[in-house]
C-alpha positions in Angstrom: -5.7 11.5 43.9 -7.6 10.5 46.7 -9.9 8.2 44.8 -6.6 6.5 43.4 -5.0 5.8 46.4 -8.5 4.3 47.6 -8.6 2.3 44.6 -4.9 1.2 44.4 -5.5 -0.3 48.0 -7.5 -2.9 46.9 -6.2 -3.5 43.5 -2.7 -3.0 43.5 -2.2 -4.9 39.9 -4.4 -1.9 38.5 -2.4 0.5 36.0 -3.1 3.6 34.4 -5.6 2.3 31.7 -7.4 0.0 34.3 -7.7 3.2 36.6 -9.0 5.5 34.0 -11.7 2.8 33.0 -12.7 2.3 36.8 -13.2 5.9 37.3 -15.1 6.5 34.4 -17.4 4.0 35.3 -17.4 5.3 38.8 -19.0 8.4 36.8 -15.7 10.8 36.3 -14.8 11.2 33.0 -10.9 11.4 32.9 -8.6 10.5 30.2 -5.4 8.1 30.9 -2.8 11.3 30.9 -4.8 12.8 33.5 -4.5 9.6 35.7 -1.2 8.8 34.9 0.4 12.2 36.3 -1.2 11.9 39.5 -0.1 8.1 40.2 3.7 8.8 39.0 3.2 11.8 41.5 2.0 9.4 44.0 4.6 6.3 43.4 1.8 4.2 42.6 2.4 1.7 39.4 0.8 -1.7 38.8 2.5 -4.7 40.3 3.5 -6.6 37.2 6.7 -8.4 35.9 9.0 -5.8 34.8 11.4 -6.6 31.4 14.3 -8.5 32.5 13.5 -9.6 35.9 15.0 -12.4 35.7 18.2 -11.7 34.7 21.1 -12.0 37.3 22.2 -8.9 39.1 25.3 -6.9 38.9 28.2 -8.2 40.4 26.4 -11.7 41.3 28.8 -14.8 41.9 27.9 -18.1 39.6 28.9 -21.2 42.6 30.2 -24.2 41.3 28.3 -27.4 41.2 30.6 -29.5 44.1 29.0 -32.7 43.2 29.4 -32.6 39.6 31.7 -35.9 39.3 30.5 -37.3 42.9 28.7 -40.5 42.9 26.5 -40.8 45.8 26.6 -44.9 47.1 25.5 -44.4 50.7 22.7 -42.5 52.8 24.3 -39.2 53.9 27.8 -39.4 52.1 27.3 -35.8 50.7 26.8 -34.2 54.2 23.5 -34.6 56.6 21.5 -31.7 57.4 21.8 -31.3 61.2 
């Protein structure tokens, strides 16, 4: 556990397989279910796009476009930044 928290420090994108593969070439040979157990113990995961992530969020208003049918004939007619 110790060794994967070391590692995860560095290289946070690192998942189970890429863990297994850097300790056994650090000389310990584990399989990827022994690795795995300790990092869900742990909290650690890799940092990767999870399914759906872009997809809006529960409850999340949808604002209407204001300008839509607005056409814009003069240098700050749609309201200056102050």
């Amino acid at each position: 556990m110790r060794l994967l928290d070391e590692q995860y420090t560095p290289t946070p994108f690192y998942g189970s397989r890429k863990m297994t593969e850097w300790l056994v070439a650090e000389g310990h040979p584990v399989n990827r279910k022994r690795v795995s157990r300790p990092m869900d113990l742990m909290g650690i995961e890799a940092g990767y796009p999870k399914p759906k992530l872009s997809q809006p969020g529960e409850g999340r208003r949808t604002y209407p476009y204001l300008l839509r049918d607005t056409t814009v004939e003069c240098v700050n007619q749609c309201g200056a930044r102050t």
